[in-house]
Structures are given as C-alpha cells and as structure tokens.
BADRENVEX-117036 format. One record per residue (C-alpha): residue number from 0; x negated, y negated, z negated. Coordinates in pm, 1 decimal. Layout:
BEGIN
node torro = NUM	xx = X	yy = Y	zz = Z
...
//
This chain:
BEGIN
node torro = 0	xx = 1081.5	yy = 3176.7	zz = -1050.3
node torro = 1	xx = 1449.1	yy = 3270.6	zz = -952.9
node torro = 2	xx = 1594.4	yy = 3616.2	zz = -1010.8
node torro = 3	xx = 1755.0	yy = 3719.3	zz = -665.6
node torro = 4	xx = 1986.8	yy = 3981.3	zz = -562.6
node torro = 5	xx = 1908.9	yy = 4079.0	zz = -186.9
node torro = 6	xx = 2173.6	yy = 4305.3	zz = 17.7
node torro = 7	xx = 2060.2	yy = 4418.5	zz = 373.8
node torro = 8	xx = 1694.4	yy = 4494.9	zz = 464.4
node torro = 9	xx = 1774.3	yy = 4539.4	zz = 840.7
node torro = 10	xx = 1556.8	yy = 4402.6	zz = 1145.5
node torro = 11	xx = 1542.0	yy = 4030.2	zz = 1002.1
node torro = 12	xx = 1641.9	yy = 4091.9	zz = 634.2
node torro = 13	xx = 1382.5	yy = 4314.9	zz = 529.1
node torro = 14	xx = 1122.8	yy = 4030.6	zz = 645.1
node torro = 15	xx = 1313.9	yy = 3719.2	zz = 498.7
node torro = 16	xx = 1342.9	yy = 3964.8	zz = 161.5
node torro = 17	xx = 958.8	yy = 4022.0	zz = 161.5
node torro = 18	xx = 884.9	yy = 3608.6	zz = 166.0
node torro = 19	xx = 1121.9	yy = 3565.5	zz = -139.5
node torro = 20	xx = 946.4	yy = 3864.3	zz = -297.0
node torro = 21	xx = 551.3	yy = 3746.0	zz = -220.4
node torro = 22	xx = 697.4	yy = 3356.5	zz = -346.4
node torro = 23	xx = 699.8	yy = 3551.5	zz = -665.7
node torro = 24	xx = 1014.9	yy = 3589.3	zz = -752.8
node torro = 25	xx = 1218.2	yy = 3860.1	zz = -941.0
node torro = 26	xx = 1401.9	yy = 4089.7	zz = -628.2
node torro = 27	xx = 1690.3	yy = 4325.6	zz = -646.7
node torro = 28	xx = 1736.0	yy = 4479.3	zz = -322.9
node torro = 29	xx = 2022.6	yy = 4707.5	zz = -193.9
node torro = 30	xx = 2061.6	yy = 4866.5	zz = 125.2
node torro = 31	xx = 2302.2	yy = 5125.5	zz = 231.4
node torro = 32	xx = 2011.2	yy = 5327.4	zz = 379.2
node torro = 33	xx = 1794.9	yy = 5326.2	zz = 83.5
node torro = 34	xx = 1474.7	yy = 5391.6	zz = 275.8
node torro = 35	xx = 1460.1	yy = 5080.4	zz = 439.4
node torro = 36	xx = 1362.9	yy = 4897.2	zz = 114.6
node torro = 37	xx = 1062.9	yy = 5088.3	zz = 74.8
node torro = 38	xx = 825.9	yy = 4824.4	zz = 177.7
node torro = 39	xx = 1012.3	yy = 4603.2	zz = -43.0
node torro = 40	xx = 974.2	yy = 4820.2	zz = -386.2
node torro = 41	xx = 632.5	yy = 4919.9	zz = -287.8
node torro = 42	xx = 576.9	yy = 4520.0	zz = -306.9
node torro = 43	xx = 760.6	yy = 4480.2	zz = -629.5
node torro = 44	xx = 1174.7	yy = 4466.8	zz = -551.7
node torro = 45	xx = 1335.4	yy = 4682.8	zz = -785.4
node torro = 46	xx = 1594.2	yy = 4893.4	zz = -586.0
node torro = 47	xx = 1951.9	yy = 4891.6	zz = -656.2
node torro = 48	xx = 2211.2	yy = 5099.5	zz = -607.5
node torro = 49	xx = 2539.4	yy = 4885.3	zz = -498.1
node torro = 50	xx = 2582.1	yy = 4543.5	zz = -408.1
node torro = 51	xx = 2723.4	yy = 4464.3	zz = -741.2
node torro = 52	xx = 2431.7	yy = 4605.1	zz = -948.8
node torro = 53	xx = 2258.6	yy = 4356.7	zz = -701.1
node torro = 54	xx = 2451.9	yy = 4059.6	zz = -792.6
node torro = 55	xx = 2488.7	yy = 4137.1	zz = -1169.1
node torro = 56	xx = 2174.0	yy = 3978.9	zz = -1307.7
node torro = 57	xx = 2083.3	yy = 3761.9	zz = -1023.2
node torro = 58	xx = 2137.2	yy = 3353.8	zz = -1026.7
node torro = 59	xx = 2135.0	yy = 3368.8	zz = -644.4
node torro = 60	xx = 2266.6	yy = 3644.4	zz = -395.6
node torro = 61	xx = 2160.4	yy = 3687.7	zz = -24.1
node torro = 62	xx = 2332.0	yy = 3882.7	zz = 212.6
node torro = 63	xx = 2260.6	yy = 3982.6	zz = 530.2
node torro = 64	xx = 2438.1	yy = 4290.8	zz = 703.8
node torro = 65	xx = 2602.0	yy = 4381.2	zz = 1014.8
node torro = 66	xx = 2977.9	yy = 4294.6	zz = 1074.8
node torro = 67	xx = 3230.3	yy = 4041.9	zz = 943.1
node torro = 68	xx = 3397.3	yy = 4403.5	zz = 788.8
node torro = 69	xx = 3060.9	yy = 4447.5	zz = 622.2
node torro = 70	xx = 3051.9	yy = 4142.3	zz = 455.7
node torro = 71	xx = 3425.7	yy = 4190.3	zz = 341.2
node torro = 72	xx = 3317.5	yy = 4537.3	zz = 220.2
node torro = 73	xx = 3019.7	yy = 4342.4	zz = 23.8
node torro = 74	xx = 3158.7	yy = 4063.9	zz = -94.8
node torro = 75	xx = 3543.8	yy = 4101.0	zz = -184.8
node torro = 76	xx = 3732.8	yy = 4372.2	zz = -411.3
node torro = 77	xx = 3657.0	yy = 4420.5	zz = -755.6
node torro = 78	xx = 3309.0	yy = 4593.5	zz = -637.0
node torro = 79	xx = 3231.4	yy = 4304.1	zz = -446.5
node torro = 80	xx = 2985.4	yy = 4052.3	zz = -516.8
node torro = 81	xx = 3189.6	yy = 3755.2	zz = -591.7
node torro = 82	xx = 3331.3	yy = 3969.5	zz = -858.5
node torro = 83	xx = 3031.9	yy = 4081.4	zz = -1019.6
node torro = 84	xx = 2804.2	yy = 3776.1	zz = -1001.0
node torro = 85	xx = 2688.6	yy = 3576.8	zz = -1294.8
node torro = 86	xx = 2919.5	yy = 3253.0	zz = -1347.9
node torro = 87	xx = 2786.2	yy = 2950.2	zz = -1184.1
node torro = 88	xx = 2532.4	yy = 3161.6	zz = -1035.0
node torro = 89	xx = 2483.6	yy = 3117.0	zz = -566.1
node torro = 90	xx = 2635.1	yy = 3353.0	zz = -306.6
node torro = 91	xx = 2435.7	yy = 3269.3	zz = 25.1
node torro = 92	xx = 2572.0	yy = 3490.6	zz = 264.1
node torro = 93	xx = 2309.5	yy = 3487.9	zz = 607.8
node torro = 94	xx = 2536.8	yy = 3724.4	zz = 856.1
node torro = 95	xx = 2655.6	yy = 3571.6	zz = 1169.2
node torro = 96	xx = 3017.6	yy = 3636.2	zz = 1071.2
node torro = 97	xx = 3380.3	yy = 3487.1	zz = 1118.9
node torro = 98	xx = 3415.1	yy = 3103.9	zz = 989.1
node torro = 99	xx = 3780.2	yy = 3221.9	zz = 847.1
node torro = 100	xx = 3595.8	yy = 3457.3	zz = 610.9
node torro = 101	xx = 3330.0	yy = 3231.8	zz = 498.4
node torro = 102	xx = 3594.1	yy = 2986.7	zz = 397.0
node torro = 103	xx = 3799.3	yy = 3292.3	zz = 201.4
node torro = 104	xx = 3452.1	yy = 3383.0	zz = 16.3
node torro = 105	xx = 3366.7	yy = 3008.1	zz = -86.4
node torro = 106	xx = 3754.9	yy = 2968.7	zz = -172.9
node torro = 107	xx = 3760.7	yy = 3295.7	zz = -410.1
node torro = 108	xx = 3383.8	yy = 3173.6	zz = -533.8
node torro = 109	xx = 3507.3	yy = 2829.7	zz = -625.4
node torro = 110	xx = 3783.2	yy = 2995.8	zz = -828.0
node torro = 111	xx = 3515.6	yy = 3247.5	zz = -1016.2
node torro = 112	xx = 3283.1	yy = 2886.1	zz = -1091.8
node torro = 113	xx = 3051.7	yy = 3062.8	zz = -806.1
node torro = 114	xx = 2907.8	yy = 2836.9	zz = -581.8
node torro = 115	xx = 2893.2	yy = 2969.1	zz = -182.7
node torro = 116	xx = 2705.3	yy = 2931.2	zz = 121.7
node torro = 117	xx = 2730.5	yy = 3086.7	zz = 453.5
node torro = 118	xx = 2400.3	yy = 3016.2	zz = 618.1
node torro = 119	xx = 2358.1	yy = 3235.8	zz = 947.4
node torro = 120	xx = 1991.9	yy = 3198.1	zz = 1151.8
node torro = 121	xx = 1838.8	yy = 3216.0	zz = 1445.7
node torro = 122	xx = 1514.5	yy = 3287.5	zz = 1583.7
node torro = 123	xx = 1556.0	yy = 3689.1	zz = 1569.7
node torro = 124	xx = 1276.5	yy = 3919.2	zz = 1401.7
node torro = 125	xx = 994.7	yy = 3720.6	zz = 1518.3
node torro = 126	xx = 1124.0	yy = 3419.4	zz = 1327.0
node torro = 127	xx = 1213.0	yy = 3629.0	zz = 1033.2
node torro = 128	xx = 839.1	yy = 3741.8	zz = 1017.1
node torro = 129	xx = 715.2	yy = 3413.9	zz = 1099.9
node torro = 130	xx = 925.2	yy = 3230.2	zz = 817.9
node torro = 131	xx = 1024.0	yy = 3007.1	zz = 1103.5
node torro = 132	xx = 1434.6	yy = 3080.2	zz = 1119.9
node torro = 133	xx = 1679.1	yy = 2829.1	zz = 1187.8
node torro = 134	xx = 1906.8	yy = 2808.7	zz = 907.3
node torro = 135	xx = 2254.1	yy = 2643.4	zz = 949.5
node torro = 136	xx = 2423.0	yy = 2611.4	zz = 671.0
node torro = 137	xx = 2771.8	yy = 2507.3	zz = 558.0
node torro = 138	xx = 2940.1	yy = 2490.4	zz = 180.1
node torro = 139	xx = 2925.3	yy = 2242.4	zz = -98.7
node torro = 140	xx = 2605.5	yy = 1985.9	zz = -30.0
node torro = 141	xx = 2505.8	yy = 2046.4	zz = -393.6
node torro = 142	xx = 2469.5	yy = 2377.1	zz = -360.9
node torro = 143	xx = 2285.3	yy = 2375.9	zz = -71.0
node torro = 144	xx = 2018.2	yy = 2121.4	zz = -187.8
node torro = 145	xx = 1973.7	yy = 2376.7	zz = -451.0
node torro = 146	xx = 1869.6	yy = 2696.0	zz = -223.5
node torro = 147	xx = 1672.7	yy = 2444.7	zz = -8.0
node torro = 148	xx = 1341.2	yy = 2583.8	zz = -172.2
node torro = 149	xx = 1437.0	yy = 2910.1	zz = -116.8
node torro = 150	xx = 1543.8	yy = 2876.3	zz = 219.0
node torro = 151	xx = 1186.7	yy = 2697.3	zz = 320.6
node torro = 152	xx = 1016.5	yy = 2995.8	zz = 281.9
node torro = 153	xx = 1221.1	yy = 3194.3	zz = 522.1
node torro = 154	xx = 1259.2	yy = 2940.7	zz = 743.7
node torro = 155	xx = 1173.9	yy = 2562.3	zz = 900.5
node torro = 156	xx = 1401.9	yy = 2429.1	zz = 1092.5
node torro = 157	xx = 1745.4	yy = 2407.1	zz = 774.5
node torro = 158	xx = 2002.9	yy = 2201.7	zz = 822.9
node torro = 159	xx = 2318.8	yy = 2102.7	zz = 623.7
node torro = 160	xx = 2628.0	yy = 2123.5	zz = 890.8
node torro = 161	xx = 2911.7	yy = 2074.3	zz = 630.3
node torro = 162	xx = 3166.8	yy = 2274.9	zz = 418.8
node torro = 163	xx = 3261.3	yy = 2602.7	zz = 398.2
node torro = 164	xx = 3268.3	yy = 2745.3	zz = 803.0
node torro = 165	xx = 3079.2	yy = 2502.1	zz = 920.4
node torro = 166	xx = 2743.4	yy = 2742.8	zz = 958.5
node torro = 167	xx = 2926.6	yy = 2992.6	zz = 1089.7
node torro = 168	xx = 3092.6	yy = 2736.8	zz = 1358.2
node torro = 169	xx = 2718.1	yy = 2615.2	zz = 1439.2
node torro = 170	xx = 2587.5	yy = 2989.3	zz = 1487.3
node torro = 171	xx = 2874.4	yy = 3045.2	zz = 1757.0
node torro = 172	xx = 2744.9	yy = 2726.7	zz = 1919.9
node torro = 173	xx = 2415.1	yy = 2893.6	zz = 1959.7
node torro = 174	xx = 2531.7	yy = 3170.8	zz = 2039.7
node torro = 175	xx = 2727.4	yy = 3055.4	zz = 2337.1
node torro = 176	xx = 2439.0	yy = 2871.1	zz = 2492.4
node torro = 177	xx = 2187.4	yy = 3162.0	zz = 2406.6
node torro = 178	xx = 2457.1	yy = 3415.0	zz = 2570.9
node torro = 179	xx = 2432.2	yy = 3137.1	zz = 2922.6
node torro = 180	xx = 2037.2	yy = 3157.2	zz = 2893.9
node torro = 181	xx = 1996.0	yy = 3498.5	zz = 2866.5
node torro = 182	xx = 2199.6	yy = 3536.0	zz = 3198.0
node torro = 183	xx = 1985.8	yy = 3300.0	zz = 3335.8
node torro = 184	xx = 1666.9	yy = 3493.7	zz = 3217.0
node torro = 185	xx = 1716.7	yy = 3815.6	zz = 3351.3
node torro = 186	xx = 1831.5	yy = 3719.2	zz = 3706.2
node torro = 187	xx = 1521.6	yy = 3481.8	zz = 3731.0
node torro = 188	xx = 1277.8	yy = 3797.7	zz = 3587.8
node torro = 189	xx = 1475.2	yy = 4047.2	zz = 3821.7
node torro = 190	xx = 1443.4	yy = 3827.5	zz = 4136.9
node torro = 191	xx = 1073.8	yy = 3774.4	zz = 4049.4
node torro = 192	xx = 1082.1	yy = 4119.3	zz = 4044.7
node torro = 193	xx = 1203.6	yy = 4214.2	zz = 4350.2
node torro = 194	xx = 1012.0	yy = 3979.4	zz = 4550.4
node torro = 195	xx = 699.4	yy = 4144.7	zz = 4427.6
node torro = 196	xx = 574.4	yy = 3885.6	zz = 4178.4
node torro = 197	xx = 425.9	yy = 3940.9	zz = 3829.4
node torro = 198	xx = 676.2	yy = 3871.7	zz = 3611.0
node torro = 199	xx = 418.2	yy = 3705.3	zz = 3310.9
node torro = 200	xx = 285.4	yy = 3533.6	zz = 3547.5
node torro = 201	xx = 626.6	yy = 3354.9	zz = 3656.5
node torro = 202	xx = 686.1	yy = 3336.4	zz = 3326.1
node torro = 203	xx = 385.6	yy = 3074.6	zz = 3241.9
node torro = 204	xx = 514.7	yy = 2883.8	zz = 3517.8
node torro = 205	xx = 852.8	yy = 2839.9	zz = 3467.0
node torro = 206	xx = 820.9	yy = 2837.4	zz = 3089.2
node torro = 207	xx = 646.0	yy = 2538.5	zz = 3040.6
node torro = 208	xx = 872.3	yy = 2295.2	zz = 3322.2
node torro = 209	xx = 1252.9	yy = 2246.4	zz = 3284.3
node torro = 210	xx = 1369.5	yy = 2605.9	zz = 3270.2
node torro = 211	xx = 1163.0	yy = 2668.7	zz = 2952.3
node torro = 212	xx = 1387.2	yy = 2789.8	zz = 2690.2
node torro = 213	xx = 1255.8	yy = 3002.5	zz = 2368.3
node torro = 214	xx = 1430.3	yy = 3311.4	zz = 2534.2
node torro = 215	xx = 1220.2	yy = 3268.2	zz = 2878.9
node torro = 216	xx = 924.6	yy = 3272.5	zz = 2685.0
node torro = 217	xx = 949.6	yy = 3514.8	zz = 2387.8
node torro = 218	xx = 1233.9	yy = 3753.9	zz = 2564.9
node torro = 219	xx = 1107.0	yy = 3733.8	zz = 2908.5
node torro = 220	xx = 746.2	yy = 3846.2	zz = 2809.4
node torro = 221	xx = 912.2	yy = 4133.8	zz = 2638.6
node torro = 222	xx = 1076.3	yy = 4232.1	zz = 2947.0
node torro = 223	xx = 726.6	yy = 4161.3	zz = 3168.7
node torro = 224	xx = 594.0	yy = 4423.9	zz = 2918.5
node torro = 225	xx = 931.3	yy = 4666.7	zz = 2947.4
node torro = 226	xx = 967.2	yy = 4613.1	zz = 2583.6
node torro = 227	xx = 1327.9	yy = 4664.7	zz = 2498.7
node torro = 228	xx = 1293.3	yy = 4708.9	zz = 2112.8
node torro = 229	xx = 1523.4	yy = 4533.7	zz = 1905.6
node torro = 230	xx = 1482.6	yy = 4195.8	zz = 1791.7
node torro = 231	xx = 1844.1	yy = 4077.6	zz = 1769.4
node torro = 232	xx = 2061.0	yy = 4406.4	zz = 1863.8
node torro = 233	xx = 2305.8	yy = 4431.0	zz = 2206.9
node torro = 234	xx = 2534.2	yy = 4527.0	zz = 1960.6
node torro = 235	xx = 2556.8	yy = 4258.8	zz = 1739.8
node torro = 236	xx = 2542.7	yy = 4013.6	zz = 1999.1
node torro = 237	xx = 2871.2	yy = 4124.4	zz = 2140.1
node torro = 238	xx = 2996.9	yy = 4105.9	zz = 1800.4
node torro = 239	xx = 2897.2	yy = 3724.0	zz = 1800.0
node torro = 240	xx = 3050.1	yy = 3688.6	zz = 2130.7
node torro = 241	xx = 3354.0	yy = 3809.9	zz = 2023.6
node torro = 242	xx = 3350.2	yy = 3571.1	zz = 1726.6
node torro = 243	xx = 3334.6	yy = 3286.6	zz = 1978.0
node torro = 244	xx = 3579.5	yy = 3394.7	zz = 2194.8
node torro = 245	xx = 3794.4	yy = 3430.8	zz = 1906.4
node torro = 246	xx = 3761.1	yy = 3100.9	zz = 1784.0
node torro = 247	xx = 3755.9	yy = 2949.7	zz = 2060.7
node torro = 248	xx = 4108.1	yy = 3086.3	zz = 2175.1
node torro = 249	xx = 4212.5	yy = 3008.5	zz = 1821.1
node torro = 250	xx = 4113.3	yy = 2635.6	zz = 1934.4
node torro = 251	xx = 4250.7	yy = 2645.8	zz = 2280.1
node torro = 252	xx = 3949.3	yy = 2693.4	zz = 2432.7
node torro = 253	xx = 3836.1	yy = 2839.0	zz = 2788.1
node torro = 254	xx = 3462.7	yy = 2926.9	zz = 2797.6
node torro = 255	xx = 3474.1	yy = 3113.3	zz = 3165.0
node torro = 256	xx = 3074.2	yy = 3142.8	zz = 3106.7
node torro = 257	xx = 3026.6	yy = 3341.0	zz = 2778.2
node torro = 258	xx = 3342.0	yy = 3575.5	zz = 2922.2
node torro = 259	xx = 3146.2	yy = 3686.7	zz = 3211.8
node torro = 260	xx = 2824.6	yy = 3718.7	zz = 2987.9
node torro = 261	xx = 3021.1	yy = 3931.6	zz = 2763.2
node torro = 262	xx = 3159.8	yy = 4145.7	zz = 2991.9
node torro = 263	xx = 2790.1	yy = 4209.8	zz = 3111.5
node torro = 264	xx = 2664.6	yy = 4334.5	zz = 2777.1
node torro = 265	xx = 2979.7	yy = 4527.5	zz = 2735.3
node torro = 266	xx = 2852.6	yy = 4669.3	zz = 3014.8
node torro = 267	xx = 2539.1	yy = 4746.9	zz = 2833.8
node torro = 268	xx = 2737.6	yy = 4902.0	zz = 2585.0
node torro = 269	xx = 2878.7	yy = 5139.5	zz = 2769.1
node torro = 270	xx = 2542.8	yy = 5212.8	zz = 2959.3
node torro = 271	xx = 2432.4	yy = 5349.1	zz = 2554.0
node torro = 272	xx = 2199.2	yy = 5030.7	zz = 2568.2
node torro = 273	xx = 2372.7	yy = 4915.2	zz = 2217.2
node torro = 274	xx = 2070.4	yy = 4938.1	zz = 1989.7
node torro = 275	xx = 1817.7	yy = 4755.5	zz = 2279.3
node torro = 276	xx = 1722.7	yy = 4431.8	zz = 2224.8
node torro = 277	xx = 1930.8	yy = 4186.9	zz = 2357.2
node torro = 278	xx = 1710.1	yy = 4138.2	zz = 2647.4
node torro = 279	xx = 1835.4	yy = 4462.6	zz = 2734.2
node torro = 280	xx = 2060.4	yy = 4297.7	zz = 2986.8
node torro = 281	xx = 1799.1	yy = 4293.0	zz = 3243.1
node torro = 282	xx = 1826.8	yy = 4663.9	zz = 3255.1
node torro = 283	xx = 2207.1	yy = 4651.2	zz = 3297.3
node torro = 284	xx = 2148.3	yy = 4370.6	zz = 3607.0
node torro = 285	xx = 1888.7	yy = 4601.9	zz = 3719.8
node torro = 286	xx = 2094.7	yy = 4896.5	zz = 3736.2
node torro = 287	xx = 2354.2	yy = 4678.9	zz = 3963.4
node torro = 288	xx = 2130.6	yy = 4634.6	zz = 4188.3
node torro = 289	xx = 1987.5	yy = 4949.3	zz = 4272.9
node torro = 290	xx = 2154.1	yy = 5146.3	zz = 4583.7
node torro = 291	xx = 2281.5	yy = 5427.5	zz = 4472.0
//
C-alpha cells in the first residue's frame, strides 16, 4: 500500500481521492476549504493542513485544483510541493493547466531527484465517481508505468502521450472538440425545444446514430431534466479555452470555432452562470432567443 498526499477535494477530486482511499492506501488530504474532506477523514484520510504537510511523508502526490495560478501557488516556492516532497518520491499533478508550467514543475522536479507527471482527465464528475476518467498523461515513461496502478482505479481509459506537456497539450485537444460539441448540443436540444418535441426523447434518437457524442447523451439528458448542477464548471471551462487559445496563438494557430464558443460562455459568465455546469450554455442560447 502507497502513502499518498492528495491536494484538492473539489467536484472530481474528492471522488478520485475516495478510490485511492477504499484501495487501502494511507491518504493525506488538504483542501483549502477544509470541510470538503470530511467524507474523506470520516473514511480514513488524515487531514492536513498545507500542501506541504501533504507532500512531506507521501511517496506520491496528487493534485487537483482550479487554475494554472493554483497549481503555481501549490507546487512552487519554498512552501510548495516540489520543495517539500520526499526525494525520489512522484508529483502527479491532474489540473487541466498550461503545458509551459507542467514542463517548469517536471524541470524543477528533475533537479530535486522528484519524478513528475501532469496527467489532466476527462469524463467530468460522473467519470470521477465511476472510476472511468480518461487520463492523459505526459512526463518520464518510467514514471508513469509506475502510477499506472494507481491511476486504474480512478480511471480506464490511461494513456502515455509523451514528456513533460504533452498531457496538458492532449487535454486542450479535447477540450477544443468538446467546446465544438457542446455548441452543437444545445442548438440541437433548443430547436427540439422549440418545435415542441421532448427533448429525452430526441435525445435516444439522435444519440445512438452519427450525432452521438458522450456530451449528447450524458449533458443533454441533464438539460431534458433542467439539471444545471456542476459536473465540469462554466468557469473552468473558459479557463481551458483560454489555455487553447493561448497555445494555439503561441503556435500560429487560428481556431475560428473554439473563439466563437468562447465568446458564448463568456457570455455565460457574465449572465452569473459561472458555477453551472457546463451545459449551462443552453441557457445562455436560450436567453438569445427569447423576444424581449
């Protein structure tokens, strides 16, 4: 049994925590809000009270917070993580964050004898609950085939993409095509909508022919049932779409597509739709569209 540190018990950490902790092994667990590790001491995770109490007497360190400044905030400084972690011991950080600053973590790691991995996911709180994340992962192969156990109980679908960067750079590449579908998904629903259909019922049409997609069938329903609870926050997405856009300029990129979606959950932003779900853009196209 391994002795983790765990830092951020938000919507999906809290539930990739808990399948490290019922595995049976040893959990530390921070959080800045120290209520939502409850569940997780309740089950045995002994609380914390900093990320580098975390990290002190752990051999591997998950992270998964908010913002790209969050995982600076967690990671770097002589507070930080890398700083405070065991020699030769894993830093797997699981935020969607900025490629540049996973390579500046695994650099700074390599030079502590601290082996790094940034490993973002997919498949939002239902995935995280399910164990069934995708897991795209990018740092030193060796490392990686040792976190592969751990990683198979939060998730099934794992993959090595490469060094350091190179699971951030596959997490944009989601991103991008989940920010087209979800575009896609709400003007479908909100046309179904207004020519008086039943929107589940649409939905068990069109999700099973060519225009099934995971977010058709597990967003979609949540908007057939009005449920706008968060599984992946507006919020964060925008972050992750500002990642891309980033890069991609940095590359010399156009991506006219994920522009316009961004502007539309801007949008949502500014509606005070930030903490919705990201199928929350339905209710920003919806709002378009009514006269007056």
């Amino acid at each position: 049994m391994a002795k983790i540190g765990w830092i951020g018990t938000g919507v999906m950490g809290q539930s990739m925590c808990m399948h490290l902790l019922k595995a049976g092994h040893e959990v530390s667990v921070y959080n800045r809000t120290k209520s939502k590790t409850d569940d997780l001491v309740a089950a045995g995770a002994v609380w914390r009270d900093s990320p580098k109490t975390a990290a002190r007497d752990s051999s591997y360190i998950f992270s998964i917070v908010g913002y790209p400044e969050d995982v600076k905030q967690i990671m770097l400084g002589p507070d930080g993580v890398i700083e405070n972690a065991p020699d030769n011991s894993c830093v797997i950080d699981m935020t969607t964050s900025t490629p540049v600053l996973a390579e500046e973590i695994a650099e700074l790691g390599k030079s502590r004898g601290i082996h790094c991995l940034d490993a973002p996911v997919s498949g939002g709180d239902i995935g995280a609950r399910n164990g069934t994340l995708a897991i795209m992962t990018g740092g030193e192969k060796e490392t990686f085939d040792e976190v592969l156990p751990l990683f198979k109980l939060m998730g099934e679908n794992i993959a090595y993409m490469g060094g350091a960067g190179k699971g951030q750079h596959t997490k944009m590449c989601n991103q991008i095509l989940i920010a087209g579908t979800m575009i896609g998904v709400v003007e479908s629903l909100l046309y179904a909508h207004k020519a008086g259909m039943d929107l589940q019922e649409v939905i068990e049409v069109i999700g099973k022919g060519a225009a099934s997609s995971w977010s058709i069938n597990n967003l979609g329903t949540r908007i057939a049932k009005g449920d706008f609870n968060p599984g992946f926050f507006i919020k964060h997405f925008v972050k992750d779409m500002r990642i891309a856009l980033d890069e991609s300029r940095r590359m010399g990129l156009s991506l006219p597509g994920l522009a316009m979606v961004q502007q539309f959950y801007t949008a949502a932003m500014a509606m005070g739709y930030e903490n919705l779900g990201t199928q929350g853009l339905y209710k920003v196209l919806e709002k378009i569209n009514t006269p007056g």
